[in-house]
C-alpha positions as CSV (number, residue, x, y, z in Angstrom):
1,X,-7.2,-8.5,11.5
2,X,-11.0,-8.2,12.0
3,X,-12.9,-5.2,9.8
4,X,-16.1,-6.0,11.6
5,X,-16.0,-2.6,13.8
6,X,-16.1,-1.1,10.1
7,X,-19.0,0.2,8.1
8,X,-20.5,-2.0,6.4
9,X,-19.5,-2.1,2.5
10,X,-21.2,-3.4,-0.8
11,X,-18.7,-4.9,-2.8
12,X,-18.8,-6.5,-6.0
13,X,-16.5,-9.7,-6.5
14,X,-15.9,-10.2,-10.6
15,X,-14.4,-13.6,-11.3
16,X,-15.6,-15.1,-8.2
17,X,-14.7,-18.6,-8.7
18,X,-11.4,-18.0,-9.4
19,X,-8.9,-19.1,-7.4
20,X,-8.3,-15.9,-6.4
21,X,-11.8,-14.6,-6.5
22,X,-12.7,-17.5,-4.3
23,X,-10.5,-17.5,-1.4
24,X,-11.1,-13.6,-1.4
25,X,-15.5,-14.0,-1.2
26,X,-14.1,-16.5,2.1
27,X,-12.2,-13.9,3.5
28,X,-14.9,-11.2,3.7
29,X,-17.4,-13.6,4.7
30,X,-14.9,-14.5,7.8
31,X,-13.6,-11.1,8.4
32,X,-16.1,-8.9,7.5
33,X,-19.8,-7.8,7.9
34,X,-20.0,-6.7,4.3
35,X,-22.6,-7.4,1.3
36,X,-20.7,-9.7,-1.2
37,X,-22.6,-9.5,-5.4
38,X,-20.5,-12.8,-6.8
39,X,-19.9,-12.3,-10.6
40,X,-19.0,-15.5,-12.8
41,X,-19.7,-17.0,-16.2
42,X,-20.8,-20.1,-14.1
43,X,-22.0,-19.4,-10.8
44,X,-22.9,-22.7,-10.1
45,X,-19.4,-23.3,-9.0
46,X,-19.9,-20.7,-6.3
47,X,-21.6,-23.9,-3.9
48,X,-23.9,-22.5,-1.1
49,X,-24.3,-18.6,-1.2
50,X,-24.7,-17.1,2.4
51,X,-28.2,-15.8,2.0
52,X,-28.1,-13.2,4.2
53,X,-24.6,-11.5,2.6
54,X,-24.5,-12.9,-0.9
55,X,-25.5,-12.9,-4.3
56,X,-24.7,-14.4,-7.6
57,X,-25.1,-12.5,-11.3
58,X,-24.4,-14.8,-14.3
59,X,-22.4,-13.3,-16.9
60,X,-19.5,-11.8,-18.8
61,X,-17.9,-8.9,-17.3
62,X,-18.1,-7.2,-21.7
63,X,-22.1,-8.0,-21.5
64,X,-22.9,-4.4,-20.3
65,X,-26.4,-5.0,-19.5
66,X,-25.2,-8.2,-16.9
67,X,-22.3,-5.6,-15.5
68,X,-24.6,-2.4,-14.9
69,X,-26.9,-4.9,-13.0
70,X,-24.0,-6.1,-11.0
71,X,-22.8,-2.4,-10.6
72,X,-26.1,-1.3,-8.8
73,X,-25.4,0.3,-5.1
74,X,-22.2,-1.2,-5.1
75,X,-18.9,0.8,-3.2
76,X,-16.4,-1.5,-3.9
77,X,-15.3,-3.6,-6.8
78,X,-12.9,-6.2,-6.9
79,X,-11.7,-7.9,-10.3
80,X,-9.8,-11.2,-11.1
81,X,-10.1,-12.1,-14.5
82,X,-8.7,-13.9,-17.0
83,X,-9.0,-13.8,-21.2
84,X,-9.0,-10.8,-22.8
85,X,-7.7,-8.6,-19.6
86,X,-7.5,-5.4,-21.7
87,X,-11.1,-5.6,-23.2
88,X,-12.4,-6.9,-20.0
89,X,-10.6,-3.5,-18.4
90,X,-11.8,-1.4,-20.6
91,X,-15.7,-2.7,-20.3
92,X,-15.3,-2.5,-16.8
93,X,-14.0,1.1,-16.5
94,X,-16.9,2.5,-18.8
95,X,-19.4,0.5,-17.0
96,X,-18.3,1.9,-13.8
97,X,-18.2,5.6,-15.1
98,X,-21.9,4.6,-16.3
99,X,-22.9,3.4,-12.7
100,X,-20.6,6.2,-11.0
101,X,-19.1,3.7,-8.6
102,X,-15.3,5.0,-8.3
103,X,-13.8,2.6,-6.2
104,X,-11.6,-0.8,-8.6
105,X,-9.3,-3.4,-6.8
106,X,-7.9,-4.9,-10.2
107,X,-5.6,-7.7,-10.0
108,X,-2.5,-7.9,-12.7
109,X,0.8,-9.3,-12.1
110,X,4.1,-9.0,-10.6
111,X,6.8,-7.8,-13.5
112,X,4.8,-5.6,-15.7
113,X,6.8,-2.8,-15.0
114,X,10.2,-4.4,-15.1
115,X,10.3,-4.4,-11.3
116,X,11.7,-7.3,-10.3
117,X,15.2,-7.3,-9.4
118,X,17.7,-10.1,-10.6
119,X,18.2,-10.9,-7.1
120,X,14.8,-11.9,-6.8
121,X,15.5,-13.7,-10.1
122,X,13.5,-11.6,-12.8
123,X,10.4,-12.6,-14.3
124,X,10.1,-9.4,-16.0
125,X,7.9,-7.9,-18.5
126,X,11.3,-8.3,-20.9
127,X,11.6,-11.8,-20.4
128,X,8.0,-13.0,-20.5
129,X,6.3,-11.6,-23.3
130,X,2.9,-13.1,-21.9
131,X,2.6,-10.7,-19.5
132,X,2.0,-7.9,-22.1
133,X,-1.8,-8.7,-21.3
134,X,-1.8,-7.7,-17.5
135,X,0.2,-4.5,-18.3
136,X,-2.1,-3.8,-21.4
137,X,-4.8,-3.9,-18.8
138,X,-3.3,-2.3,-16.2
139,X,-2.8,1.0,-18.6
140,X,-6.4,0.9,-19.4
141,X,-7.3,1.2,-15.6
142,X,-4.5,3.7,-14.9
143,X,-5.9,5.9,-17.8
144,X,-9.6,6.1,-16.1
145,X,-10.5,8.2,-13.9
146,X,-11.2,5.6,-11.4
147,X,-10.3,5.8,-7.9
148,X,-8.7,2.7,-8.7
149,X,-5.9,-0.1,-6.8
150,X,-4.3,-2.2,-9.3
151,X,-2.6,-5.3,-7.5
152,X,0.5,-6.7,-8.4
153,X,1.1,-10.4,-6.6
154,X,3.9,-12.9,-7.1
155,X,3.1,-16.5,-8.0
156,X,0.3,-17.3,-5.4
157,X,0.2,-20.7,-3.5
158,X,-2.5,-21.7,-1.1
159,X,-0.5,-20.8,2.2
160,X,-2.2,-19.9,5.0
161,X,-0.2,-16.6,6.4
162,X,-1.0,-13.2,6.0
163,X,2.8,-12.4,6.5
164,X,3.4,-10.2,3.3
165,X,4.6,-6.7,2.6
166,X,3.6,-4.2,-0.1
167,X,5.4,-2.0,-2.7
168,X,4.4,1.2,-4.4
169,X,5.0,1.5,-8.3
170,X,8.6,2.5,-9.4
171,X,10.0,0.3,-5.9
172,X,11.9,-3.2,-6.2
173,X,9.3,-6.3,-5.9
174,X,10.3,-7.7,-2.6
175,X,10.1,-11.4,-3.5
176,X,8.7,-14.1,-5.8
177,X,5.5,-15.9,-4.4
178,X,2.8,-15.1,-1.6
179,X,-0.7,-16.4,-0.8
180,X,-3.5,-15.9,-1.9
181,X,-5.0,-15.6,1.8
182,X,-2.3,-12.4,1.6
183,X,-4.1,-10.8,-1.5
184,X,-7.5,-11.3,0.2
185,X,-6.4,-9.5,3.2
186,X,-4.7,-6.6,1.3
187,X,-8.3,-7.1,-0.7
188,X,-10.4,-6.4,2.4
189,X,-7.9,-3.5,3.6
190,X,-8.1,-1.6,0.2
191,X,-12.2,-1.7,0.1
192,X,-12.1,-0.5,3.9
193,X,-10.0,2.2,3.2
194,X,-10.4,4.4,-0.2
195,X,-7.2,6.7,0.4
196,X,-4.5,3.8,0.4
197,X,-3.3,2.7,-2.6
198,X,-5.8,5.3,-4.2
199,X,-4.4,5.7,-8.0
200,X,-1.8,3.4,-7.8
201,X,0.0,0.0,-8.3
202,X,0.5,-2.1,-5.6
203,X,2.9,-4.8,-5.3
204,X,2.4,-7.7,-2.8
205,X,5.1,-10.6,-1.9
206,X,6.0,-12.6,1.0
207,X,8.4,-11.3,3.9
């Protein structure tokens, strides 16, 4: 779906040369008319910038001083990070209290809440103690005040569909893997519109 009929949003991509991060920075450049900021330790990774949508900031997102600069005029801000997810949550929530921008895609992972049925064959939080760091983090962003999204995908390949499907907390995950060209649309769609998913956790899986 094209968002180029909507307003025209600032968003703020942390962790842009992720694998994740990147693919996502493609999609609104494709898809959208919006004003990308491109956060990274190395932006030199980021290639060619589209001068007349993008920018890069160099930095940590726990340097405050880097994020507050990043968090200038900014609507939207998308995060896919790796490291120390809860410390980087929690720098990120105070920094965006600081710069009064409400709106936070944060990306986690499928299983932190014990959601994924044994007929989609588990995965859980139970079973795989190293996803105590994406539900650590997820509970800091829950606890702000934030108007805040935090996505939940399965194991991400680099399919090209957009055939995927979406479940609230407390619901069964659907299914085990989807692409990452999914979480980028579900990305644009949840900067577009601030009421959906709006305090929430989002699982996202392939039909």
């Amino acid at each position: 779906m094209k968002w180029r009929n909507f307003i025209m949003t600032n968003v703020l991509i942390i962790g842009a040369t992720g694998s994740v991060g990147s693919v996502t920075r493609r999609y609104f450049l494709d898809n959208t008319d919006d004003q990308l900021t491109l956060m990274a330790r190395n932006t030199g990774r980021l290639g060619q910038l589209r001068a007349d949508r993008e920018r890069a900031i160099t930095g940590s997102v726990t340097d405050s001083a880097v994020l507050q600069e990043a968090l200038a005029d900014q609507d939207v801000v998308f995060a896919a990070l790796s490291g120390n997810l809860a410390g980087m949550a929690k720098s990120l929530v105070t920094a965006m209290d600081q710069a009064d921008v409400k709106r936070l895609l944060f990306i986690a992972s499928m299983g932190i809440y014990n959601e994924i049925p044994a007929s989609v064959g588990g995965g859980n939080l139970a079973e795989n103690p190293m996803l105590q760091g994406y539900r650590n983090a997820a509970d800091v962003v829950e606890a702000s005040d934030l108007n805040y999204t935090v996505i939940r995908p399965g194991w991400f390949d680099n399919g090209t569909d957009t055939d995927y499907e979406v479940t609230e907390k407390g619901e069964p995950f659907g299914g085990h893997d989807v692409s990452r060209k999914s979480i980028a649309d579900l990305v644009v769609r949840l900067a577009h519109d601030t009421t959906m998913g709006t305090r929430n956790s989002l699982g996202i899986n392939r039909k």
